[in-house]
N, C-alpha and C positions, 0 to 999 in steps of 0.2 A: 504494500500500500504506500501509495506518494501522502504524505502531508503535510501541507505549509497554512502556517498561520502568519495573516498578516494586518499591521496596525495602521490604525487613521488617526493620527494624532490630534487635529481638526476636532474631528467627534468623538476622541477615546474606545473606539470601537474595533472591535476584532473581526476579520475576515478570515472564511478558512477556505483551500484548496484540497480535496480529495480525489484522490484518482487511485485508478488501477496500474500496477506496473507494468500489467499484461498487454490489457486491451488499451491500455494510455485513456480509458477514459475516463472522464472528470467531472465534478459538479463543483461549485461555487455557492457556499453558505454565506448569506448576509455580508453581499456588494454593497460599494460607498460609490456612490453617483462621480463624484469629484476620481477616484482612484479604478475608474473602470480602464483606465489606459496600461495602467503598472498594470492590474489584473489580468489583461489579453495580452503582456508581454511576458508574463511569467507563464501563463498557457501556453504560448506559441515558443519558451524556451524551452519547457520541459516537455515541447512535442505532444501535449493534450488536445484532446477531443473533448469541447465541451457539452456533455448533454441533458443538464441540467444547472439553471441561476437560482439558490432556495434561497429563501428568507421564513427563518426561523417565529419572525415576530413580528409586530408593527413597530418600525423605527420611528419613534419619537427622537431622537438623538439627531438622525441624520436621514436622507435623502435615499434610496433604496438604489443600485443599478442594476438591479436584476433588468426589468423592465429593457435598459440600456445592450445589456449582453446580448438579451432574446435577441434583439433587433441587428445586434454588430454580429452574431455568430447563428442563428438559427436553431439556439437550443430548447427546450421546453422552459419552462417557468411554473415551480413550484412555492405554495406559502403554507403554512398555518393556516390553520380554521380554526384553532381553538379558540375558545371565548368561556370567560367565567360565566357560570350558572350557577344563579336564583336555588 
C-alpha cells in the first residue's frame, strides 16, 4: 500500500493519498481546493491512477477539491452521508 499524508497549513488540515502498489490505483481523502495542483503532481509522480476524490466530512475549515479532481482527472466522487440523528 502507497500512503502519503499531506498538510494545508492555510487550513490546518490533513490530506491523504492511498493507492495500490499493484494496480497504482488511488483515491484522494479530503482535497484542499487551493493544493489540488501539488495533489495531481504527487499522483502523476508516483505514476497513480486516480479513481476516487473522498471527502470524509463537511469542511467547514476549508474549500473541498474533490469536486476540482473529478473535473481535472475523470475520477468518481465520493462523500459522507452521515448526519447526527434525533
Amino acid at each position: 500500500m502507497i500512503f502519503q499524508q499531506l498538510f494545508d497549513t492555510t487550513s490546518s488540515t490533513y490530506t491523504y493519498v492511498l493507492a495500490d502498489e499493484d494496480t497504482r490505483k488511488a483515491v484522494v481523502i479530503d482535497s484542499v481546493f487551493e493544493q489540488m495542483n501539488r495533489d495531481l503532481a504527487l499522483l502523476r509522480e508516483l505514476d497513480l491512477k486516480l479513481l476516487y476524490a473522498m471527502d470524509t466530512h463537511c469542511h467547514a475549515d476549508h474549500v473541498t477539491g474533490a469536486w476540482l479532481m473529478k473535473q481535472k482527472t475523470g475520477c468518481g466522487f465520493w462523500r459522507s452521508l452521515w448526519r447526527k440523528r434525533a
